[in-house]
N, C-alpha and C positions, 0 to 999 in steps of 0.2 A: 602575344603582346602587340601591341599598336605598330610599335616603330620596328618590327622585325629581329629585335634582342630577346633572347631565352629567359623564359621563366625561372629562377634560380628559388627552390624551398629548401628549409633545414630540415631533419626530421630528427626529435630528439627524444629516442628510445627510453623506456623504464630498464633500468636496472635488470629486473627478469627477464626480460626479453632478450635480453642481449646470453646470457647464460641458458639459454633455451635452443636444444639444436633443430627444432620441429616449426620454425618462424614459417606457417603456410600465406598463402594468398590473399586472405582474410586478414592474417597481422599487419599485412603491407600495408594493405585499400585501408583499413583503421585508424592507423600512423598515417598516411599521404592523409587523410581525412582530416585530421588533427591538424599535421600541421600546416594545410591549407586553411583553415578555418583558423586557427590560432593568428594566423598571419594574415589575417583580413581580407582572403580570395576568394572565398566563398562563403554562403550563410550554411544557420546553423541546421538549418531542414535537406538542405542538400551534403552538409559533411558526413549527417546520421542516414540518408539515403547509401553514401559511398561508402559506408562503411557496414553498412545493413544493418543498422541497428536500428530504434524507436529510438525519439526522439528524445526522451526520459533518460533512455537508457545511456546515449550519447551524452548525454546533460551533465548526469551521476560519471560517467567516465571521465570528464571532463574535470568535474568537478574535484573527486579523486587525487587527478594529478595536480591540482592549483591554477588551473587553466580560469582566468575570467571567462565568461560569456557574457560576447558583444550582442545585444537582442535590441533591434530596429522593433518599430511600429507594424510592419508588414507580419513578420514572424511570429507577435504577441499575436494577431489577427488569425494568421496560421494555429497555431496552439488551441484558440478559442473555439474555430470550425469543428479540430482534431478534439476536443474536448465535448463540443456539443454532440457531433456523429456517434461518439461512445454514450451518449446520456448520461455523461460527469458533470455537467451543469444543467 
């Protein structure tokens, strides 16, 4: 941060997760993913990078939990490249 004060994120687990004793590395980076992106730190190309997922795939997870997705101008523009390079449009 700017002024030298700590970045403070919530992270707010599902249910299963929490009853799951095998929580690996990958469930962290997914959840910090979230709720960096939830909490408007970062976009949504780079949450689904941290989390290694496709961006679809982030979307639908997202989606899942009742999470909006905040989508700028830049990111539609992203999606339409990632859309054209596969020959889906």
């Amino acid at each position: 941060m700017v002024d030298g004060s700590p970045m403070q994120i919530t992270l707010n687990l599902p249910d299963r997760l929490s009853q799951v004793g095998n929580f690996d590395q990958n469930d962290w980076l997914r959840e910090i993913a979230i709720a960096l992106f939830e909490q408007e730190q970062i976009s949504l190309s780079r949450a689904s990078k941290i989390s290694s997922m496709g961006i679809m795939e982030f979307q639908k997870l997202l989606s899942d939990r009742g999470i909006c997705i905040h989508y700028d101008m830049e990111e539609f523009e992203q999606d339409i490249q990632h859309l054209q390079s596969r020959s889906w449009l």
